[in-house]
N, CA and C atoms as a LAMMPS dump frame, in Angstrom:
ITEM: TIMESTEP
0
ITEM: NUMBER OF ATOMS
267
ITEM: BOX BOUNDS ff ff ff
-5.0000000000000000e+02 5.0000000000000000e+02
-5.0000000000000000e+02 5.0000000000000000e+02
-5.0000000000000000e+02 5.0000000000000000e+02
ITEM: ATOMS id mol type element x y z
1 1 1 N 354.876 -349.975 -367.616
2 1 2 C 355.537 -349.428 -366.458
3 1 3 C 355.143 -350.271 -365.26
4 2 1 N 355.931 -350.516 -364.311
5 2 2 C 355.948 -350.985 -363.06
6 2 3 C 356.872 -350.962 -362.174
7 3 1 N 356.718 -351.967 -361.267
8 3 2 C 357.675 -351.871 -359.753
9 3 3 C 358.875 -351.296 -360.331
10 4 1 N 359.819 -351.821 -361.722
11 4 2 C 360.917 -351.917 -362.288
12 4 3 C 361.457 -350.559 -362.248
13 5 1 N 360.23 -350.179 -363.169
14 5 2 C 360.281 -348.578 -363.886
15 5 3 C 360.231 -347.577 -362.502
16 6 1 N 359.66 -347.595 -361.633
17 6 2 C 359.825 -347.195 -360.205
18 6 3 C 360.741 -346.837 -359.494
19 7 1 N 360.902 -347.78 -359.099
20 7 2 C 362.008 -347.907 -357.524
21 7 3 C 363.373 -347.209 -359.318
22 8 1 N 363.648 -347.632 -360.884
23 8 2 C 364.806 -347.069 -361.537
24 8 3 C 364.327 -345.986 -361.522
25 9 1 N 363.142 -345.126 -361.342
26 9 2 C 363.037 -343.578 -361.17
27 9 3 C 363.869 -342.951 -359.839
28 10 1 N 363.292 -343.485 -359.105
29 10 2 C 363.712 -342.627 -357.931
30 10 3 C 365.008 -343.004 -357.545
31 11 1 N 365.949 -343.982 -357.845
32 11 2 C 367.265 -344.038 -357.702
33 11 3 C 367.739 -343.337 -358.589
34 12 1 N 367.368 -342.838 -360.17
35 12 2 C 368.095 -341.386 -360.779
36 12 3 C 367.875 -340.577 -359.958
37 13 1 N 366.437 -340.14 -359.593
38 13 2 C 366.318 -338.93 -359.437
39 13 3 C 367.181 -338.86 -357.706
40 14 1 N 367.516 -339.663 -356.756
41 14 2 C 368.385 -339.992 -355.787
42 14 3 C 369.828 -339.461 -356.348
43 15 1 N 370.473 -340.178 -357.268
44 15 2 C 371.78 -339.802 -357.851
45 15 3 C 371.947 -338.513 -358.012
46 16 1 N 370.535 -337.992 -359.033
47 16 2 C 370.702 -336.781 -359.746
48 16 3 C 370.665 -335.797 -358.287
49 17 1 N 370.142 -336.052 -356.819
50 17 2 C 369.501 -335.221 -356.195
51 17 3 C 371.113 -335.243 -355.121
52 18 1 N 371.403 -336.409 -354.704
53 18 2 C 372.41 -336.22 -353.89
54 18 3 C 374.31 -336.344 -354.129
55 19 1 N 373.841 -337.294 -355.436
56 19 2 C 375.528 -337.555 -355.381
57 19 3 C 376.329 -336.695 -356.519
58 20 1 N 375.358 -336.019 -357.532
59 20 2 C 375.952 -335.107 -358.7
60 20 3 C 376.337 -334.039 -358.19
61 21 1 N 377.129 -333.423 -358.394
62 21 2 C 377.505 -331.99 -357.713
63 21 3 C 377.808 -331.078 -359.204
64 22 1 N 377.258 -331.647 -360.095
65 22 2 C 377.74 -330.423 -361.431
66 22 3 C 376.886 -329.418 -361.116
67 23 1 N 377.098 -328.224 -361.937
68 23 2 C 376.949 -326.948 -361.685
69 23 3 C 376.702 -326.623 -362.926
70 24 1 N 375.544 -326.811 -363.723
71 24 2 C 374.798 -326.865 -365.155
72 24 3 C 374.096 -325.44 -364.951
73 25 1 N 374.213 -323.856 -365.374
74 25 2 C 373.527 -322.841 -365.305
75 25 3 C 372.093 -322.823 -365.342
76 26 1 N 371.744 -323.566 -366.664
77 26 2 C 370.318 -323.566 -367.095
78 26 3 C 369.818 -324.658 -366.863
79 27 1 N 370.13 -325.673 -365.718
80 27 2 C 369.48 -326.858 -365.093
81 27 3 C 369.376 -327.28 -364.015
82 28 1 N 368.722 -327.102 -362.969
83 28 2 C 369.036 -327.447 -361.433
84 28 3 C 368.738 -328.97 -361.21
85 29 1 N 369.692 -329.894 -360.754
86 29 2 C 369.851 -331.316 -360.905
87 29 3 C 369.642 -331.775 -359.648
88 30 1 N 369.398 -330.963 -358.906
89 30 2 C 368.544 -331.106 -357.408
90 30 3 C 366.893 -330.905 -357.773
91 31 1 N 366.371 -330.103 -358.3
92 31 2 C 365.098 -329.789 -358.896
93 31 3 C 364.944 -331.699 -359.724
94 32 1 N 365.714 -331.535 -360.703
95 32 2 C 365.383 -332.507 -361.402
96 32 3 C 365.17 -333.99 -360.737
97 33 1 N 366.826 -333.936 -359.838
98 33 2 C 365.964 -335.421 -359.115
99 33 3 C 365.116 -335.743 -358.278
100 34 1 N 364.328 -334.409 -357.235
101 34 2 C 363.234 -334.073 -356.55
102 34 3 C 362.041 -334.918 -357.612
103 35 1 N 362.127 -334.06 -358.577
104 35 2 C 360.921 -335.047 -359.797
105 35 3 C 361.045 -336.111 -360.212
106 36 1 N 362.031 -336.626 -360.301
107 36 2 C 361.948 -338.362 -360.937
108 36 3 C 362.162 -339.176 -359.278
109 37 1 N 362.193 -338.271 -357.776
110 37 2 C 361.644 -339.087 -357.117
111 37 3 C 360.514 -339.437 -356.618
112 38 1 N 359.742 -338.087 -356.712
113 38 2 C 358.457 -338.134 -356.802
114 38 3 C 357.473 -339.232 -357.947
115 39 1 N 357.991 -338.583 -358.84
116 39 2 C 357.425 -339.54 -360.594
117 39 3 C 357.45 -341.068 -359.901
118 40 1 N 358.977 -341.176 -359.585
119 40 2 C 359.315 -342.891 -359.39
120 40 3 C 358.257 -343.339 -358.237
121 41 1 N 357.854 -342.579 -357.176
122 41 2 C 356.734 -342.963 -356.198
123 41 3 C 355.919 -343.194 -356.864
124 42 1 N 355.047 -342.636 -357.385
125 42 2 C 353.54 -341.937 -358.013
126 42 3 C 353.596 -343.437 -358.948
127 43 1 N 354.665 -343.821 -359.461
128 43 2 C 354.95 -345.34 -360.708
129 43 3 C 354.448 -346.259 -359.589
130 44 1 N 355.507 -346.518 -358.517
131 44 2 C 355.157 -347.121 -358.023
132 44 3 C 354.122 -347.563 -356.807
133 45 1 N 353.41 -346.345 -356.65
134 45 2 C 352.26 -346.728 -355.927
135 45 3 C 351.136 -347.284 -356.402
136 46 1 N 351.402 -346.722 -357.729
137 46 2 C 349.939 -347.19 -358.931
138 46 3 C 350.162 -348.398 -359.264
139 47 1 N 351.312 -348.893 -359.402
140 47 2 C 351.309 -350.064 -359.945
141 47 3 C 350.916 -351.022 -358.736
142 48 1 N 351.139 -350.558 -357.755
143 48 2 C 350.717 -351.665 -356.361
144 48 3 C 349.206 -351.857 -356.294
145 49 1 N 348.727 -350.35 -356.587
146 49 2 C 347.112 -350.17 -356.498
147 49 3 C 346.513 -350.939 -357.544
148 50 1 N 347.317 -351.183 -358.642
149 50 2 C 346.455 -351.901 -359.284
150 50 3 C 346.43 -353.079 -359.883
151 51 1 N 347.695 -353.675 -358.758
152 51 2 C 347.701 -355.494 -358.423
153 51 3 C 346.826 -355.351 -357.388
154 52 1 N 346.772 -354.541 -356.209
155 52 2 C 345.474 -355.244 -355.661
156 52 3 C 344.525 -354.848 -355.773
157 53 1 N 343.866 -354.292 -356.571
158 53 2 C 342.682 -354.464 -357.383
159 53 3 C 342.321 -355.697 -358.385
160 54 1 N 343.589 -355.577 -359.055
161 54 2 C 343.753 -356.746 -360.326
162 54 3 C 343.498 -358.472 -358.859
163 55 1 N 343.992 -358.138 -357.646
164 55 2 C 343.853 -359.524 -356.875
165 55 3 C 342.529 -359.492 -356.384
166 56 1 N 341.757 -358.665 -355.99
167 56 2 C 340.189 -358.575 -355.49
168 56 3 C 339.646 -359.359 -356.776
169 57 1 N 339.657 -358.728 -358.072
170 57 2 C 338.794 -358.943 -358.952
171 57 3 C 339.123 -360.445 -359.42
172 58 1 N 340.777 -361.101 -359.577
173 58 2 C 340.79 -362.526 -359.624
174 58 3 C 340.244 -363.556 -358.899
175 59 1 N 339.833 -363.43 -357.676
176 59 2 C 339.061 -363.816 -356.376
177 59 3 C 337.473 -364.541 -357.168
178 60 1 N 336.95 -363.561 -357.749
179 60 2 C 335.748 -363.881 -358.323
180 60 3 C 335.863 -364.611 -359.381
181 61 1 N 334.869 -365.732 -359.288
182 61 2 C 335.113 -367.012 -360.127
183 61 3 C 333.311 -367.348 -360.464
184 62 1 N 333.063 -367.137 -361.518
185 62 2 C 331.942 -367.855 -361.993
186 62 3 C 331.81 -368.544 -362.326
187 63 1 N 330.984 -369.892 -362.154
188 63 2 C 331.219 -371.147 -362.997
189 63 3 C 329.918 -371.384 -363.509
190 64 1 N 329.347 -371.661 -364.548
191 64 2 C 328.188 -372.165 -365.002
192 64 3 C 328.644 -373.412 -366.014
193 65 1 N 327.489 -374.389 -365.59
194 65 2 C 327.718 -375.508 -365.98
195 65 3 C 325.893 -375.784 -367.205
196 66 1 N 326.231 -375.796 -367.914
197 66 2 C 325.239 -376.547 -369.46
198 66 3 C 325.207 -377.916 -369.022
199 67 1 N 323.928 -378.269 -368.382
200 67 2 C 323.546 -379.515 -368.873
201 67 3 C 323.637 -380.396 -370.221
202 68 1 N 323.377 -379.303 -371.219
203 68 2 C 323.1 -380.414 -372.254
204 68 3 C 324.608 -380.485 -373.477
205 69 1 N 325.948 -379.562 -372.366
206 69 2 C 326.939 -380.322 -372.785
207 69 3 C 328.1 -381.345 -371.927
208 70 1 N 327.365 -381.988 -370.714
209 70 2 C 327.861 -382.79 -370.383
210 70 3 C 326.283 -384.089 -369.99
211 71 1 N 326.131 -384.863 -371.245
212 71 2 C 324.852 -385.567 -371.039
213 71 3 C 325.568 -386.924 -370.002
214 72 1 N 324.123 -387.359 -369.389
215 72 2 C 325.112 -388.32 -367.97
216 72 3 C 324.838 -389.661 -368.722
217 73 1 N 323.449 -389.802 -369.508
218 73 2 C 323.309 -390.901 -370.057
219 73 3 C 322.441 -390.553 -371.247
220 74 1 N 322.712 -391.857 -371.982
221 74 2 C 321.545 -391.27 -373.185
222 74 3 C 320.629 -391.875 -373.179
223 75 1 N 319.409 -390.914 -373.766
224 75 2 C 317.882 -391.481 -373.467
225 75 3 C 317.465 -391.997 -374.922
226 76 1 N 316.318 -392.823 -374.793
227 76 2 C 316.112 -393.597 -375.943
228 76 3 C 315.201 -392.241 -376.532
229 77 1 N 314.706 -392.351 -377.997
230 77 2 C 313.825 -391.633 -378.917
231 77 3 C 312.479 -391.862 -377.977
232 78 1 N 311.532 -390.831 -377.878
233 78 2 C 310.247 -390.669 -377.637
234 78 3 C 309.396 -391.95 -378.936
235 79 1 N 308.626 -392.576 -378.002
236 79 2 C 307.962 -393.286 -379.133
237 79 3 C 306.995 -392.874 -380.109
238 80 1 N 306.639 -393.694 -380.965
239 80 2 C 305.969 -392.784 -382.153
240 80 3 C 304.318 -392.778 -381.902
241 81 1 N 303.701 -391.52 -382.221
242 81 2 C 302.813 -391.513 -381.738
243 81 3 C 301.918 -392.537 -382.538
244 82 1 N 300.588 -392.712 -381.978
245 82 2 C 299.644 -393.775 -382.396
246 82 3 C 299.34 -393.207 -383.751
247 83 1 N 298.895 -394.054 -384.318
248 83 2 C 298.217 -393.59 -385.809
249 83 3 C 296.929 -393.156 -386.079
250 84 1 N 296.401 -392.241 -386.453
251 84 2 C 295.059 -391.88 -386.336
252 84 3 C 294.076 -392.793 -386.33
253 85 1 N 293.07 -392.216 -385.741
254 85 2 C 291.905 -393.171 -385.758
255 85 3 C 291.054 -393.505 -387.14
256 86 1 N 290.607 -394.544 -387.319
257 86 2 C 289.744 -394.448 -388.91
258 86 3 C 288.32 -393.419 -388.245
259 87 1 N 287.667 -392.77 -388.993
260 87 2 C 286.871 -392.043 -389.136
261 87 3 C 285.361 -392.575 -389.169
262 88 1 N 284.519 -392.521 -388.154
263 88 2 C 283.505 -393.536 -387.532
264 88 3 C 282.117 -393.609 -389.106
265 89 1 N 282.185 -394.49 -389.316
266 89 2 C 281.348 -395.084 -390.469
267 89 3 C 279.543 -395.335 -390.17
C-alpha cells in the first residue's frame, strides 16, 4: 500500500460520498464513502511517515575499512631466527 492506494481511496470514497445518489435500504453510501475517505488519509499519511523515517535512517552511512583487505605494499618474510647455540663444553 501507498501514495497510489491512498489518494484511489479517498476518490471512491469522494464518488461514493458526493456524486452517487442511489438509494440502497440496507447501505448508506454517504457512511461508506466518509470511510474510505478517512481509510484513504490514514494510507496516506503512513506511508509519508514512513518515507521520512525510511530518509532519516538512509542518511546514516557507516563505513569501516579492513586493513588487511586492502594491503598498500607487500612486506618481505620475517627472517629466520638464529640457530641455537652449541651447549658450553
Amino acid at each position: 500500500m501507498g501514495i497510489g492506494t491512498g489518494i484511489f481511496l479517498i476518490t471512491l470514497g469522494a464518488i461514493l460520498t458526493f456524486a452517487v445518489r442511489a438509494n440502497i435500504w440496507w447501505l448508506d453510501l454517504r457512511a461508506v464513502g466518509w470511510v474510505f475517505i478517512v481509510a484513504g488519509a490514514a494510507v496516506l499519511l503512513t506511508t509519508l511517515w514512513y518515507w521520512q523515517d525510511r530518509k532519516k535512517r538512509a542518511r546514516t552511512l557507516i563505513v569501516e575499512e579492513n586493513r588487511l583487505s586492502h594491503p598498500t605494499a607487500m612486506m618481505p618474510p620475517p627472517p629466520d631466527p638464529p640457530p641455537p647455540s652449541a651447549p658450553p663444553t
